[in-house]
Backbone as a printed PyTorch tensor [residue, N CA C, xyz], in Angstrom:
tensor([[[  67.2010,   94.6860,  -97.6780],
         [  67.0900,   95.0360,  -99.0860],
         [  65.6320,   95.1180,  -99.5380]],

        [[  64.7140,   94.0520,  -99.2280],
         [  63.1200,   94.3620,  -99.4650],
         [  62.3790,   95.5490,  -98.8770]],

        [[  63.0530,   95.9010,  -97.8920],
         [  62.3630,   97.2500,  -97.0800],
         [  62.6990,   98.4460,  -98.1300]],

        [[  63.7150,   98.5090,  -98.6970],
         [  64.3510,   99.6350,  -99.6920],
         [  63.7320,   99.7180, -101.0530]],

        [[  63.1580,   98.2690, -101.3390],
         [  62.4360,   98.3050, -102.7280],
         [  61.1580,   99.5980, -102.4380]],

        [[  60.4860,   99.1370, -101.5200],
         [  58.9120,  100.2670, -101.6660],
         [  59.3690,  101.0920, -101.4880]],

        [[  60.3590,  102.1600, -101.0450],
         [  60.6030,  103.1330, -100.2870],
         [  61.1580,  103.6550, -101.9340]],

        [[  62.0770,  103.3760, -102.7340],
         [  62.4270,  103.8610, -103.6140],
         [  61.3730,  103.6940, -104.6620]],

        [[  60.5360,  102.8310, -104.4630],
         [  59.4660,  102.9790, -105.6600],
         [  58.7270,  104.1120, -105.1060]],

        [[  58.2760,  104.0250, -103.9350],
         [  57.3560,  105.2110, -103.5910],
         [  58.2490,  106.7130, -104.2300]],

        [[  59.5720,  107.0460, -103.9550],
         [  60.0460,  108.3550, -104.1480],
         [  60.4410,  108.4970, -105.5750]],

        [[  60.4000,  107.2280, -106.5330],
         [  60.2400,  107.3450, -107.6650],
         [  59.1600,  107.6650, -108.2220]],

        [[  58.1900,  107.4220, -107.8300],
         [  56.6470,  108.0020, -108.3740],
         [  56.6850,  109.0430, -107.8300]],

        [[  56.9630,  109.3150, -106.7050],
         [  56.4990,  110.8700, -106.4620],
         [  57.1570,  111.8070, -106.7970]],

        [[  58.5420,  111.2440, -107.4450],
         [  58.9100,  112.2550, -108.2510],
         [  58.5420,  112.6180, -110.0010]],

        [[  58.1700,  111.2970, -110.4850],
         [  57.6520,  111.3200, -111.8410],
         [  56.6690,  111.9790, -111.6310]],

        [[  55.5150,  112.1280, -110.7420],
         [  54.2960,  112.9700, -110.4270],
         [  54.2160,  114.6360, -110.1340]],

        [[  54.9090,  114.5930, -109.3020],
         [  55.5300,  115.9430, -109.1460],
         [  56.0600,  116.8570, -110.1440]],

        [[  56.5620,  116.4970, -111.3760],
         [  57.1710,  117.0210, -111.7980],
         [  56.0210,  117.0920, -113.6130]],

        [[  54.6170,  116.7510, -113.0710],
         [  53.6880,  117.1020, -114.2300],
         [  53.6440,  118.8090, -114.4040]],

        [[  53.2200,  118.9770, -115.4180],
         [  53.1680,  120.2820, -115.6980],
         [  51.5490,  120.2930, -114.7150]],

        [[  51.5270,  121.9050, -114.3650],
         [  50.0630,  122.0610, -113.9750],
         [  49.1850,  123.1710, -114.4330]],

        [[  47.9910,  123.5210, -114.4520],
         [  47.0040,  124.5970, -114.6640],
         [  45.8230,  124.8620, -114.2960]],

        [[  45.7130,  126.5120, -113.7910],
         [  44.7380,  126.4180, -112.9130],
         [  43.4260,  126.4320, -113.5770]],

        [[  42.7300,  125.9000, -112.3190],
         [  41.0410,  125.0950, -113.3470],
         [  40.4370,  125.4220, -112.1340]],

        [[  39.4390,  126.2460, -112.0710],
         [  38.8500,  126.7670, -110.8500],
         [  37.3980,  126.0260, -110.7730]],

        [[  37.1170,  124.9040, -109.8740],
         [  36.4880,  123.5650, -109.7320],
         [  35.3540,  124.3320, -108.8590]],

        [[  34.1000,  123.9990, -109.2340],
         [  32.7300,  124.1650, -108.2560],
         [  32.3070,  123.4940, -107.4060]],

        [[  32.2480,  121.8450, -107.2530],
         [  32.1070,  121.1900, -106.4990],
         [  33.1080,  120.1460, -107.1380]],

        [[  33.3540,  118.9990, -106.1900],
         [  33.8430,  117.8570, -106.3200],
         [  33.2400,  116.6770, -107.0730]],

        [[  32.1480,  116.9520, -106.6840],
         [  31.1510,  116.0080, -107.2520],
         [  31.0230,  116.3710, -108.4830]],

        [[  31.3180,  117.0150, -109.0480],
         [  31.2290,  117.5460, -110.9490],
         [  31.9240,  117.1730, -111.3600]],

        [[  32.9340,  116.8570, -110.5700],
         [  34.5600,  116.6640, -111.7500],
         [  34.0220,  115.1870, -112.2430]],

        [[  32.9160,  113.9680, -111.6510],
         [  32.8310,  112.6150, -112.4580],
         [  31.8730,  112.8210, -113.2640]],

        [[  31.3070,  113.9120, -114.2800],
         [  30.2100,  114.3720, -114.5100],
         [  30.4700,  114.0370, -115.9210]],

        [[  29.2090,  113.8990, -116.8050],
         [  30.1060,  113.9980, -118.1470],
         [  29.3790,  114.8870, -118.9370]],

        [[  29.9890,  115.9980, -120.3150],
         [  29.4920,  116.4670, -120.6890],
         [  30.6220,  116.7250, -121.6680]],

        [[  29.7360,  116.8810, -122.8380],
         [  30.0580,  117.2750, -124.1320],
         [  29.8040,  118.5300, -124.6350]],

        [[  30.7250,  119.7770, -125.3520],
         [  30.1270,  120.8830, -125.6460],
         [  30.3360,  120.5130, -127.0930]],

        [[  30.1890,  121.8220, -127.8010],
         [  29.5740,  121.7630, -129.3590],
         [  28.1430,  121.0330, -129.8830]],

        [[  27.4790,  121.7390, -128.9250],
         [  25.9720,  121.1120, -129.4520],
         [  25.4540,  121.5580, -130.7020]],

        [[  25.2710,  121.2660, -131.4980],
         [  24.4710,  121.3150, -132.6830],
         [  26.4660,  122.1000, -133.2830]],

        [[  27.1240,  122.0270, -133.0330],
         [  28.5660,  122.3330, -133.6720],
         [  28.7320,  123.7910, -133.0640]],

        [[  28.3740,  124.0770, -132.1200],
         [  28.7310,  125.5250, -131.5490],
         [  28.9150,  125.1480, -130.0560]],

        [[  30.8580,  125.1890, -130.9960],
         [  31.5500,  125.3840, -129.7340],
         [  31.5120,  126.4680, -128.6680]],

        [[  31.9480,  126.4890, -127.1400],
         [  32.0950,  127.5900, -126.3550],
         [  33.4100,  127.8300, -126.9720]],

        [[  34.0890,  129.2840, -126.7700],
         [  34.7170,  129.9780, -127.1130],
         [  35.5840,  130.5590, -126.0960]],

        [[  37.1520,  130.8510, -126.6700],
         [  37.5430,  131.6300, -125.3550],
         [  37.7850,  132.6260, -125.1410]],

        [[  37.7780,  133.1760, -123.9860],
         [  37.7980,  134.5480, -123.4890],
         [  38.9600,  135.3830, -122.7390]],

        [[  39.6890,  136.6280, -122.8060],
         [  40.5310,  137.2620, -122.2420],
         [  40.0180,  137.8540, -121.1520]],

        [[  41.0300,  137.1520, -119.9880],
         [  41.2500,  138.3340, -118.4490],
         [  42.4960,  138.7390, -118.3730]],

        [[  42.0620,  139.7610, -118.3510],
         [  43.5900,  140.1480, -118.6480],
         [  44.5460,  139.6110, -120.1390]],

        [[  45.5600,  139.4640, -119.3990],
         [  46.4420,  138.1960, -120.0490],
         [  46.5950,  136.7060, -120.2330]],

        [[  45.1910,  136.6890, -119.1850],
         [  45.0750,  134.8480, -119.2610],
         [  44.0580,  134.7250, -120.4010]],

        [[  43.9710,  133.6160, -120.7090],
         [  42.9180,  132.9710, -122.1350],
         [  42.0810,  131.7580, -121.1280]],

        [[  40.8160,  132.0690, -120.8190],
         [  40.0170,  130.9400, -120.1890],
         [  39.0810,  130.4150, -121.1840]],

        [[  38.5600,  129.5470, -120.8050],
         [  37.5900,  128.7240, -121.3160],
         [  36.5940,  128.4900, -119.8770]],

        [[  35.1400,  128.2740, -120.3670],
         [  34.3520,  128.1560, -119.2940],
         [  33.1580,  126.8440, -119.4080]],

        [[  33.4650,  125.9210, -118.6990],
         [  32.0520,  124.8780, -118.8430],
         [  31.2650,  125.5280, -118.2160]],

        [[  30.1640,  125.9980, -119.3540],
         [  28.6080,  126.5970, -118.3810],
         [  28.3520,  125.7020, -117.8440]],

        [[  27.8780,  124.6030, -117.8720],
         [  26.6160,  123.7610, -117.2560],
         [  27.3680,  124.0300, -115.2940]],

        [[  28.7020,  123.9530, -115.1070],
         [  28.7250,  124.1590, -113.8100],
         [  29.4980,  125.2110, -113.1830]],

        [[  30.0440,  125.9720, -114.4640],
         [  30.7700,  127.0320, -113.6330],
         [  32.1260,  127.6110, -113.5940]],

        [[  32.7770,  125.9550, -114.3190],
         [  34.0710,  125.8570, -114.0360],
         [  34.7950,  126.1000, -115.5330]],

        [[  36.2420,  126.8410, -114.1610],
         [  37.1180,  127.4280, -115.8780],
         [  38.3550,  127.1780, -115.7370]],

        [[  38.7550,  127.1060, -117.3800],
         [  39.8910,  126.6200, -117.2420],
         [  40.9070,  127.5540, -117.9310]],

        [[  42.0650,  127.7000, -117.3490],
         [  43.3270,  128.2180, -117.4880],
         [  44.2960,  127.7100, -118.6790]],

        [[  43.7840,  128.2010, -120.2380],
         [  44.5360,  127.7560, -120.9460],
         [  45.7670,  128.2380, -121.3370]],

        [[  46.4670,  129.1760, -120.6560],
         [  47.8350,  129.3930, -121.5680],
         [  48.6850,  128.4980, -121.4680]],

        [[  49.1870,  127.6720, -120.4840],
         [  49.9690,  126.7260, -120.8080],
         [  49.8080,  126.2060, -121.5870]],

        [[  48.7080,  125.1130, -121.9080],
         [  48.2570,  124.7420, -123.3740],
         [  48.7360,  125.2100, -124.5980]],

        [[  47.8360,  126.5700, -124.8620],
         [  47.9980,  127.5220, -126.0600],
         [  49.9850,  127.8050, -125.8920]],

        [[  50.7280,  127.9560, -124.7160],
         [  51.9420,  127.8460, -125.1560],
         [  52.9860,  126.1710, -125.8520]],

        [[  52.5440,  125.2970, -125.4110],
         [  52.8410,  123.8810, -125.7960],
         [  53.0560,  124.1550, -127.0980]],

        [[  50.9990,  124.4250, -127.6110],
         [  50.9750,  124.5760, -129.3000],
         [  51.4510,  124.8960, -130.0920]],

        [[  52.4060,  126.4030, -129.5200],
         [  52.6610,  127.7860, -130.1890],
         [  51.5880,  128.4380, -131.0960]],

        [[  50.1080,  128.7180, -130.2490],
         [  49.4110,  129.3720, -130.2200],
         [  49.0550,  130.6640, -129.6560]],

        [[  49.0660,  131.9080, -130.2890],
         [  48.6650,  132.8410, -129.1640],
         [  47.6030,  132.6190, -128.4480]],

        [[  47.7870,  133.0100, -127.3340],
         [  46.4270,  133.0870, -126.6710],
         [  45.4150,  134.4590, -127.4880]],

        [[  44.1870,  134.2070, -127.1980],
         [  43.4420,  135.0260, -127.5280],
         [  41.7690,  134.5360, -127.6390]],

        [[  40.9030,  135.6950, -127.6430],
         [  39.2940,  135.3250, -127.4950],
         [  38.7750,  134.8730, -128.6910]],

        [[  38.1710,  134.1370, -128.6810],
         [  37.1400,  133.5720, -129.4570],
         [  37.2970,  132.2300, -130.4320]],

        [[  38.6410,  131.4660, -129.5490],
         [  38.8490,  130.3520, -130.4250],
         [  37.8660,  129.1740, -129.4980]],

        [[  37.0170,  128.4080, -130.6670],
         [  36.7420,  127.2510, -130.6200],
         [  37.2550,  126.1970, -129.8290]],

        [[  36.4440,  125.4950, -128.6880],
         [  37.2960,  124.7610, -127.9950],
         [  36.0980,  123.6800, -127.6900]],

        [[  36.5760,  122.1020, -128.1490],
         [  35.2560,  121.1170, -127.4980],
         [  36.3130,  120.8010, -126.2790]],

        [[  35.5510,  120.5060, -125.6990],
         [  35.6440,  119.8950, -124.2720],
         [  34.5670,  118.6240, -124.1430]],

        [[  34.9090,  117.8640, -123.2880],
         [  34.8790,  116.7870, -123.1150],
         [  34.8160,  116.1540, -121.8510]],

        [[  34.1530,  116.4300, -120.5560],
         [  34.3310,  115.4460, -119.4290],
         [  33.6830,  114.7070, -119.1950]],

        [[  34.8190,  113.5740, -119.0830],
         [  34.2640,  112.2320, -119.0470],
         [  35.1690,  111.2790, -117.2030]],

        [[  34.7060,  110.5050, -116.9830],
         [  35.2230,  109.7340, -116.3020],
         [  36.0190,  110.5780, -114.7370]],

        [[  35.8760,  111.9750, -114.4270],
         [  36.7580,  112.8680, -113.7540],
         [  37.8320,  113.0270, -114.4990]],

        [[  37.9970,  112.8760, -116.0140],
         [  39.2770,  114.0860, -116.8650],
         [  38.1580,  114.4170, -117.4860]],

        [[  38.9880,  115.6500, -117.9610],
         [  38.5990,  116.4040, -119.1130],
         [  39.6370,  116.9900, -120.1150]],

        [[  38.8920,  116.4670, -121.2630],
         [  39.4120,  116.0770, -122.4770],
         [  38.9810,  117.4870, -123.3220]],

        [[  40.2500,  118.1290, -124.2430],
         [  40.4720,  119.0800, -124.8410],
         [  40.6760,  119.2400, -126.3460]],

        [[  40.6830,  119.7390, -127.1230],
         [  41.1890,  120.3760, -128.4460],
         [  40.1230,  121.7050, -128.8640]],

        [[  41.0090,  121.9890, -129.6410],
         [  40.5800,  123.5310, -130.1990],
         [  40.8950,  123.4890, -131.6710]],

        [[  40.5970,  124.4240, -132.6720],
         [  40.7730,  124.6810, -133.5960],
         [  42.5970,  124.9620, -133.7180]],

        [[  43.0490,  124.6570, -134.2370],
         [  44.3790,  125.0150, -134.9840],
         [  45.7740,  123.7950, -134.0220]],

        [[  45.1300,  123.1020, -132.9160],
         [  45.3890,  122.3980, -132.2300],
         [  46.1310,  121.3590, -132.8620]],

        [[  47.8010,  120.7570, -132.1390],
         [  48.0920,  119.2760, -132.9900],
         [  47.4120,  118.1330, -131.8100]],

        [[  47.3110,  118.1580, -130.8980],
         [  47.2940,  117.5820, -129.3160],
         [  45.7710,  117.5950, -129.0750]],

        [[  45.5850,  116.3270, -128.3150],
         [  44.4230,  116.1860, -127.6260],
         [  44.9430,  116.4470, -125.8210]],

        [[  44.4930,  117.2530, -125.3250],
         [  44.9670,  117.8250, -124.0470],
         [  44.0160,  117.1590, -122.6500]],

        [[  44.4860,  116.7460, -122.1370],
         [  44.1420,  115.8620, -121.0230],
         [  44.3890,  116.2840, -119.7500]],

        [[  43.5900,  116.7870, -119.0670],
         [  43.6950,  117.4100, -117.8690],
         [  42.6610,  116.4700, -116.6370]],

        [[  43.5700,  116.2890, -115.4790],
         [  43.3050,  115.0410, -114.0760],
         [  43.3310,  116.4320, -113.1190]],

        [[  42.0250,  116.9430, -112.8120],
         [  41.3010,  117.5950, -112.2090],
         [  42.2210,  117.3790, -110.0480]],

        [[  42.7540,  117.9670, -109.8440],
         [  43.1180,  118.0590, -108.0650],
         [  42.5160,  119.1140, -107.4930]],

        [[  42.3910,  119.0630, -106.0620],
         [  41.8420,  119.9160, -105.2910],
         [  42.7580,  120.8800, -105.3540]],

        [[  42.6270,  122.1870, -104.6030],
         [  42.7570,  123.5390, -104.5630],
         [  42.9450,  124.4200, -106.1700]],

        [[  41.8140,  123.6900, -106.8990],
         [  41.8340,  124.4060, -107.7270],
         [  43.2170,  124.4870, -109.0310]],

        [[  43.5250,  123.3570, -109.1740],
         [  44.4420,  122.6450, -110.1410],
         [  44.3770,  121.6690, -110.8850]],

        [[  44.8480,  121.2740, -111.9840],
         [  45.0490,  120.0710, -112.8650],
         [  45.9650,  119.8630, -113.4700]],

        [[  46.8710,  118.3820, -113.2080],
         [  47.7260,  118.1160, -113.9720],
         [  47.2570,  118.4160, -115.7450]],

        [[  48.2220,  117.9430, -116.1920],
         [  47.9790,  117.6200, -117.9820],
         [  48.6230,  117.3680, -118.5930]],

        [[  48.7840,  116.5180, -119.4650],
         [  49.6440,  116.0170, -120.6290],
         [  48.6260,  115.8210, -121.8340]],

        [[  49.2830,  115.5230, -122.8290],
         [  48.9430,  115.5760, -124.0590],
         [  48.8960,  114.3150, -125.3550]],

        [[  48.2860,  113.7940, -125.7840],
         [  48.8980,  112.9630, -126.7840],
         [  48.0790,  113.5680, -128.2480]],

        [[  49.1320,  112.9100, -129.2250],
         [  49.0040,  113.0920, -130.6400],
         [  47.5240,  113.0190, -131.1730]],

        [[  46.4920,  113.8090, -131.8860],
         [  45.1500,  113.5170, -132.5950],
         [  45.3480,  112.4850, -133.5800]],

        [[  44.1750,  112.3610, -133.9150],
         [  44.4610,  110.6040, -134.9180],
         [  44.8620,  111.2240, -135.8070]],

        [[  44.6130,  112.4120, -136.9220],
         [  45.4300,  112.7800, -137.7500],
         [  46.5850,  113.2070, -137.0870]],

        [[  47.8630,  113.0790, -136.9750],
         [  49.3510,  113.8270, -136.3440],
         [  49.7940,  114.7790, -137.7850]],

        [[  49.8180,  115.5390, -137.1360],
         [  51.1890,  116.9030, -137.5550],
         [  49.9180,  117.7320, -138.8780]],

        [[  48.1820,  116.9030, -138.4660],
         [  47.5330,  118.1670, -138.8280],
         [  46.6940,  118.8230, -137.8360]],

        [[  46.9580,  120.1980, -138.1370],
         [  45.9170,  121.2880, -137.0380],
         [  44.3710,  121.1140, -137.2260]],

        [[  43.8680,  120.3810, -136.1640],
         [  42.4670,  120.1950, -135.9270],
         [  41.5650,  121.3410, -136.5440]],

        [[  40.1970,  121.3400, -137.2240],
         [  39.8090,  122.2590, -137.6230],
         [  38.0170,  121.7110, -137.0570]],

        [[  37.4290,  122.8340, -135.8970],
         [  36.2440,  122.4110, -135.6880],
         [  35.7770,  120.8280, -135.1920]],

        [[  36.3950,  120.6960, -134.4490],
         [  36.4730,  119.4670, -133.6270],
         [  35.2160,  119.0970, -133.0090]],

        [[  34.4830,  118.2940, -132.6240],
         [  33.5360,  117.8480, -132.2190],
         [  33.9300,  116.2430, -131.5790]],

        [[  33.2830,  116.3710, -130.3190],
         [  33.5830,  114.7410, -129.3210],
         [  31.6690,  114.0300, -129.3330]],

        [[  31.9640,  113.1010, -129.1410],
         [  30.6590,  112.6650, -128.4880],
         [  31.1880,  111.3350, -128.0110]],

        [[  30.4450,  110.4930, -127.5420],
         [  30.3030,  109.3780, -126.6260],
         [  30.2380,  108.2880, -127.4500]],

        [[  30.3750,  106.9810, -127.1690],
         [  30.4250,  105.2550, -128.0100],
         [  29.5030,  104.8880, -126.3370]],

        [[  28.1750,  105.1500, -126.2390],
         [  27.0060,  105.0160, -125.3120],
         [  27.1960,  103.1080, -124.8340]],

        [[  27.8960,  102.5810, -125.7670],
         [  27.9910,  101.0070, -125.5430],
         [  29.4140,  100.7320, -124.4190]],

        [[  30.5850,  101.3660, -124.7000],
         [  31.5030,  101.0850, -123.8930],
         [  32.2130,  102.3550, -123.0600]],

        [[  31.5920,  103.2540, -123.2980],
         [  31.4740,  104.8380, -122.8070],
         [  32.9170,  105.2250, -122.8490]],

        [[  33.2380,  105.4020, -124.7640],
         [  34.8110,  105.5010, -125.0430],
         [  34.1630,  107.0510, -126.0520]],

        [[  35.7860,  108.0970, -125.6580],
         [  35.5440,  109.0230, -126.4160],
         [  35.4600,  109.1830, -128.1080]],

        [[  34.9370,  109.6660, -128.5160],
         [  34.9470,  109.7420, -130.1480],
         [  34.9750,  111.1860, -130.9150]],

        [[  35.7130,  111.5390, -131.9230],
         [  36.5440,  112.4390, -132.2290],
         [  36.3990,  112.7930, -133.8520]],

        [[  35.2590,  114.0790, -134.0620],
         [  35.6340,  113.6450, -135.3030],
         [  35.6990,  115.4520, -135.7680]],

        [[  36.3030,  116.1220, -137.2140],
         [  36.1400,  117.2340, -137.3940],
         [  36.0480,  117.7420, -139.0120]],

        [[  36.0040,  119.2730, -139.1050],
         [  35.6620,  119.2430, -140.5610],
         [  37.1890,  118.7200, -142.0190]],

        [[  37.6760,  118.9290, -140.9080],
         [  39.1100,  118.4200, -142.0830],
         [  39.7250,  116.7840, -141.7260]],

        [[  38.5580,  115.7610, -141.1440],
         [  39.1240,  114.8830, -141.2360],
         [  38.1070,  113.8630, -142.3690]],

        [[  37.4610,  114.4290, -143.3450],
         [  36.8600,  113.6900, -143.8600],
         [  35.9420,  112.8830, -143.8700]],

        [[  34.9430,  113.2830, -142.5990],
         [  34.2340,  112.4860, -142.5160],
         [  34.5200,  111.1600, -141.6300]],

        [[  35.6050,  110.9440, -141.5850],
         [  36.2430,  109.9590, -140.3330],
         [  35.6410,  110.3580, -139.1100]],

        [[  35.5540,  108.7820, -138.2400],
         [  35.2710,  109.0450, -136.4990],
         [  36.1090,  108.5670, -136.5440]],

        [[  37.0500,  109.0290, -135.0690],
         [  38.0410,  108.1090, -134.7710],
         [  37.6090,  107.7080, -133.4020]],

        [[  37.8470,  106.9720, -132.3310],
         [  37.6590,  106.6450, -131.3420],
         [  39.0520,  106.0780, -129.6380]],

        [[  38.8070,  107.2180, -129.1430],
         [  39.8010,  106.9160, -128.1530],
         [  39.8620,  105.8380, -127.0970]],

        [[  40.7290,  104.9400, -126.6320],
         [  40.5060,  104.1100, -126.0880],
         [  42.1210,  103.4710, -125.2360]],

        [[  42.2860,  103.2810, -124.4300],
         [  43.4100,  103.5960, -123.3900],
         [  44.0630,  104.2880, -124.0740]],

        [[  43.9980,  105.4790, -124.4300],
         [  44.9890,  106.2650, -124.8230],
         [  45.8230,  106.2770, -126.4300]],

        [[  44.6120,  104.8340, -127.1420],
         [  45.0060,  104.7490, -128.7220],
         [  44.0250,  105.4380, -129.4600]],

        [[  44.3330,  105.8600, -130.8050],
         [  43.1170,  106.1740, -131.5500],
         [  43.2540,  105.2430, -132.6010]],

        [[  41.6370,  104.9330, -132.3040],
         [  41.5450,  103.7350, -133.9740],
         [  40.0850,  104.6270, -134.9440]],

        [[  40.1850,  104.4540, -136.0290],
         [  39.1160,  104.5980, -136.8460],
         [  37.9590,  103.7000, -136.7090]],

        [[  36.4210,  104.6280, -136.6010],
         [  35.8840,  103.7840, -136.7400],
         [  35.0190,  102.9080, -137.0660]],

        [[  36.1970,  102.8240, -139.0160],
         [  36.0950,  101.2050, -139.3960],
         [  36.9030,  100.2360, -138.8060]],

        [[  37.4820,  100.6080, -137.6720],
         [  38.5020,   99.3680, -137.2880],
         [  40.1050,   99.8310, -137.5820]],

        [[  40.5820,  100.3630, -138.4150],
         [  42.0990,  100.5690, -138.6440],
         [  42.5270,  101.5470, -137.7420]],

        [[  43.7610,  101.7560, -138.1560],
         [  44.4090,  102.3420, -137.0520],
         [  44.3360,  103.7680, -137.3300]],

        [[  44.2990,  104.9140, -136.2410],
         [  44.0590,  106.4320, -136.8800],
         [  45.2710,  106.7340, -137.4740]],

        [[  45.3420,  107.6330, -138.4230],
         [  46.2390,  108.1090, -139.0600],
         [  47.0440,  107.4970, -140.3160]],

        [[  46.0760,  106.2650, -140.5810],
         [  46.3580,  105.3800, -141.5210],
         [  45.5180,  105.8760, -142.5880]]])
């Protein structure tokens, strides 16, 4: 009976894993994905662009692009060029939102040119992000989140909660 415990935990994870949504993210080196970088410098976001029928987004500093229609379908966003998008890599993820966005989009970077992703709620929920901007908490190297329709609020991400930050809870 103890031999059967790992064996079913193992095929239980690999099926909860397996069954992430995925999107392609066309990676330059390996060594970039622990890199960190923030776009919207001085508030000018990169923007996205049509191939074809796909909607990419591109981190200059190394190259790499990412495959947003799955995303933009989650949202019920069309795809299309020139929407606003901060990005965010930190830690080997990279961290997402765009203008009109409810979701902070979280993408775990794999080889051959893939990334899982899931999503959780922005500290405001059930409002569409407007001009989003990330930067860094340089003391415990936690993401921070703030935009033009949230009033002047930072919020700050941290295992996966958002708190304000004066301390309360986001969305309060």
């Amino acid at each position: 009976m103890q031999k059967k415990i790992p064996v079913i935990l193992f095929f239980t994870s690999f099926l909860l894993f397996s069954c992430a949504p995925h999107l392609r993210f066309d990676q330059t080196c390996l060594t970039c994905i622990k890199s960190q970088r923030f776009s919207c410098v001085e508030d000018e976001c990169p923007k996205t662009f049509m191939v074809g029928d796909q909607c990419l987004i591109t981190i200059v500093e190394t190259g790499e692009n990412i495959f947003l229609n799955p995303i933009f379908e989650k949202e019920e966003i069309i795809p299309k060029a020139g929407i606003a998008v901060a990005i965010a890599k930190l830690n080997g993820n990279v961290y997402l939102t765009a203008n009109g966005f409810k979701k902070l989009w979280i993408l775990e970077p794999e080889e051959d040119n893939e990334a899982d992703f899931s999503a959780i709620d922005l500290p405001m929920k059930g409002l569409e992000i407007q001009n989003p901007v990330f930067s860094l908490d340089l003391k415990n190297y936690l993401l921070k989140l703030t935009a033009d329709n949230y009033k002047g609020k930072l919020y700050t991400l941290d295992d996966g909660e958002w708190s304000a930050a004066n301390g309360g809870k986001a969305g309060e």
